[in-house]
C-alpha positions in Angstrom: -8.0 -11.3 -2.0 -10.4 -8.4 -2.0 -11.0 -6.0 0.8 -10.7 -7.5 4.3 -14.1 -9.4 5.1 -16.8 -7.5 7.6 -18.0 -9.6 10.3 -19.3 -12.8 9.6 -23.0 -13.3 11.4 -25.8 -11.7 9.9 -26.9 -9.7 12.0 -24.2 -7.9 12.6 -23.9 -4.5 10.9 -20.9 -4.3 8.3 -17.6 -2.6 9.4 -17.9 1.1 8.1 -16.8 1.6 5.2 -12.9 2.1 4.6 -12.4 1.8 8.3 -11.9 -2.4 7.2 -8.2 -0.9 5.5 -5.7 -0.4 8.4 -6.6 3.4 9.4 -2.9 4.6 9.0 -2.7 3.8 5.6 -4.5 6.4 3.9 -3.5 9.2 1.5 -3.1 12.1 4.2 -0.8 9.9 6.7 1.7 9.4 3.7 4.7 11.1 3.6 6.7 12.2 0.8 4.7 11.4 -2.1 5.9 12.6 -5.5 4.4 15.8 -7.0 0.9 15.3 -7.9 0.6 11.4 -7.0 -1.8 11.8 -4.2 -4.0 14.1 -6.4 -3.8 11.2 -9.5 -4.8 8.2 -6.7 -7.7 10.2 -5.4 -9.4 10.4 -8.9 -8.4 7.2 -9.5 -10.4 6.5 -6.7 -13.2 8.5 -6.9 -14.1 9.7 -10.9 -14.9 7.1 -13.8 -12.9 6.1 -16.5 -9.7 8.3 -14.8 -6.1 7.1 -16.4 -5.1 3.8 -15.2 -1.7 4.1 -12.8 1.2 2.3 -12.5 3.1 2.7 -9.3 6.8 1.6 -9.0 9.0 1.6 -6.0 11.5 -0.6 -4.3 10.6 -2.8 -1.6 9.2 -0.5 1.5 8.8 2.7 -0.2 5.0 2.6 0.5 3.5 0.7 -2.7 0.8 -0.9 0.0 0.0 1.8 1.7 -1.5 4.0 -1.4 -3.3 1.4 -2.8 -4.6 -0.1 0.3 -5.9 3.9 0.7 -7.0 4.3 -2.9 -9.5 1.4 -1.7 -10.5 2.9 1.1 -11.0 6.5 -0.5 -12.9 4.7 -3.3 -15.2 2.6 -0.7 -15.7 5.8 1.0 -16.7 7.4 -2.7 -19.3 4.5 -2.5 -17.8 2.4 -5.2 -17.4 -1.0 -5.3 -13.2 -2.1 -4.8 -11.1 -4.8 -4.8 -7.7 -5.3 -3.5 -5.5 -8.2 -4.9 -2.2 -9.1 -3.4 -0.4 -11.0 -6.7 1.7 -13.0 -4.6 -1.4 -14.8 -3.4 -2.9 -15.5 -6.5 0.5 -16.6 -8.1 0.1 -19.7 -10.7 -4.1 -19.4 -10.9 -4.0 -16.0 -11.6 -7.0 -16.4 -13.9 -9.4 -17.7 -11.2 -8.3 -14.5 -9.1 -9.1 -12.0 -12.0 -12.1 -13.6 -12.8 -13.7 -13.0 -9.1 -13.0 -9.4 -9.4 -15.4 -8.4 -11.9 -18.2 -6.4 -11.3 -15.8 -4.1 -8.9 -15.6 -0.4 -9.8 -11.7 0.4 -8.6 -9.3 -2.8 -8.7 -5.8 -2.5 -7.0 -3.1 -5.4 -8.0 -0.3 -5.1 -5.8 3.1 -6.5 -6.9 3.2 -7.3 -10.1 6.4 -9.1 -10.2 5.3 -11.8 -8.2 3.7 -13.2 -11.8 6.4 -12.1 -14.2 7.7 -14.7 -15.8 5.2 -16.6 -15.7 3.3 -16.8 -19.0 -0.2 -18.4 -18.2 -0.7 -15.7 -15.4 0.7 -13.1 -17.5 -2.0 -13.7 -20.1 -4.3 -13.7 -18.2 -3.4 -10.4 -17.1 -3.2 -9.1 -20.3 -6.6 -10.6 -20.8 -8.2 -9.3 -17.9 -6.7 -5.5 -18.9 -8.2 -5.7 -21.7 -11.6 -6.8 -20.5 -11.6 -4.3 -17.2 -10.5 -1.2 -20.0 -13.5 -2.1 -22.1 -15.3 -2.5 -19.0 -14.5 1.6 -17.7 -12.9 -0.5 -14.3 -10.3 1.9 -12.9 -7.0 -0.2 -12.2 -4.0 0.6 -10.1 -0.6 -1.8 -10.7 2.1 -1.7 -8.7 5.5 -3.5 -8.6 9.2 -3.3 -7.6 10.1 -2.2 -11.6 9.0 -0.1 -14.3 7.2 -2.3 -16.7 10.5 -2.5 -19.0 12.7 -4.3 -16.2 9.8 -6.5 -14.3 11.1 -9.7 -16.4 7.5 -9.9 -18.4 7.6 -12.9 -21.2 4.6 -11.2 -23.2 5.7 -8.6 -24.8 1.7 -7.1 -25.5 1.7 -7.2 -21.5 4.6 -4.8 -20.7 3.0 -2.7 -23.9 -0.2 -2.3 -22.1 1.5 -1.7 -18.8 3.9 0.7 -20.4 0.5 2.9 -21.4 -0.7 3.6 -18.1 0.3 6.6 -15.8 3.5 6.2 -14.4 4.3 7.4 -11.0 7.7 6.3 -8.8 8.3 5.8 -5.3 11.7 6.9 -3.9 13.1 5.9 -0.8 12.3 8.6 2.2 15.4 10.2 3.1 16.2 11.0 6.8 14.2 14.4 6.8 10.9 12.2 5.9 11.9 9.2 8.2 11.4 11.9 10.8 8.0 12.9 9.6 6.9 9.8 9.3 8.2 8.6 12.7 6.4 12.0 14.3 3.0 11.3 12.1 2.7 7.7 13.7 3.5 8.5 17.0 1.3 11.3 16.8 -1.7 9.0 15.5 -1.0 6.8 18.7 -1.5 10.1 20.9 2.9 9.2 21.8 5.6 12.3 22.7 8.3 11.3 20.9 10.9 14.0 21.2 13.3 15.0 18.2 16.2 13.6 20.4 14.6 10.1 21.1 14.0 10.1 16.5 17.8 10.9 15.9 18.5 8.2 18.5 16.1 5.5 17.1 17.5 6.5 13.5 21.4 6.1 14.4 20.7 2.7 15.6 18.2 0.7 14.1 16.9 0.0 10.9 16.3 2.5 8.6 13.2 0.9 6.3 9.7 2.2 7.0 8.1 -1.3 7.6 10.8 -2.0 10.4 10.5 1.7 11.9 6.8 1.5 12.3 6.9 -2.0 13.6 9.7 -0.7 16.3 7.5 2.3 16.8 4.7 -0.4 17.7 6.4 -2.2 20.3 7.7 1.3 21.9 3.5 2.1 22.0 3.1 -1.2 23.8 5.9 -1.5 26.3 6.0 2.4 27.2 2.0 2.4 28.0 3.2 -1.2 30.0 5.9 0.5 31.8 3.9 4.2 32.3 7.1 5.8 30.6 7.7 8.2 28.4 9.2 7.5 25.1 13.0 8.8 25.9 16.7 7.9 25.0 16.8 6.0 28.3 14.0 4.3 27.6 15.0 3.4 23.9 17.9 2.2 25.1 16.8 -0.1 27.4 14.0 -1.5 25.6 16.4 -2.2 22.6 19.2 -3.7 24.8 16.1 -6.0 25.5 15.4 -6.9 22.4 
């Protein structure tokens, strides 16, 4: 429920810092993030006591992905994170909390995987409380603005309500392309503007299943010795 464990023998040296976050999730390989966001994450991540943030998106606009890097920025700051996926701690939410403490930046990602439910919404409200006092710098994020997340405790969407609020929008087709280019890119691929119009007329449109796609076409072109064109889009999809 924190960051991803190191290596587990003893004498084996500790995975770098911030390299144990998936390396393409980090603040500079995002794309399209509103006005100022990236700037407010990085002192999250990096300067005590900085304003709390709330971060609301739908589902695939790239919640993950900034707080996974505000834990890597903050590791690589030398601070001590956390990351805590809520759907994992759903229903003992207090236990989760409770391991946290001690960490310098916390990041709890999805908050409405606990609305609704009261004993982990007060424990919530419980551990914001304790982690302000504390001078813990918190990032939330969630599907809703704290007013339509579905919170029974009405002290809870107050506190929630008081933090920095910053709001994902779905990339249009101008930054599906830019994100498309930055991955393949990353992966040392050619993929031509023609081969990106192609992929985007005909397959799903949200991020997680364009990178995943992008993926296999790293795999099976580097299989095949091919480079990444409409013919070979084609065929691998008519596979598929």
């Amino acid at each position: 429920m924190t960051q991803p464990p190191g290596p587990s023998h003893g004498v084996t040296p500790q995975l770098p810092l911030a390299l144990r976050y998936p390396p393409e999730q980090r603040f500079e390989s995002f794309i399209a993030a509103p006005h100022g966001a990236l700037a407010q994450l990085q002192a999250l991540a990096g300067q005590s006591h900085a304003d709390w943030i709330y971060l609301a998106g739908a589902a695939r606009t790239g919640k993950t992905h900034l707080a996974l890097a505000l834990c890597a920025a903050a590791e690589q700051a030398g601070l001590r994170v956390a990351y805590l996926p809520m759907a994992a701690a759903s229903g003992r939410l207090r236990d989760a909390l409770d391991a946290l403490e001690g960490n310098d930046v916390i990041a709890l990602d999805g908050l409405e995987a606990i609305a609704g439910q009261r004993e982990d919404e007060i424990a919530l409200f419980d551990f914001h409380n304790r982690a302000r006092a504390a001078g813990i710098n918190v990032l939330y994020t969630a599907r809703e603005v704290p007013d339509g997340l579905g919170l029974s405790l009405p002290d809870l969407r107050s506190r929630l309500s008081q933090c920095t609020r910053l709001v994902l929008q779905p990339l249009d087709d101008d930054g599906r392309r830019a994100l498309l280019r930055d991955r393949a890119q990353r992966r040392g691929l050619v993929l031509e503007d023609a081969a990106i119009d192609w992929l985007l007329a005909r397959t799903d449109r949200d991020l997680g299943s364009l990178v995943a796609l992008l993926d296999r076409l790293d795999r099976e072109s580097l299989a095949a010795q091919r480079r990444i064109t409409v013919p070979f889009l084609r065929s691998v999809l008519d596979a598929r």
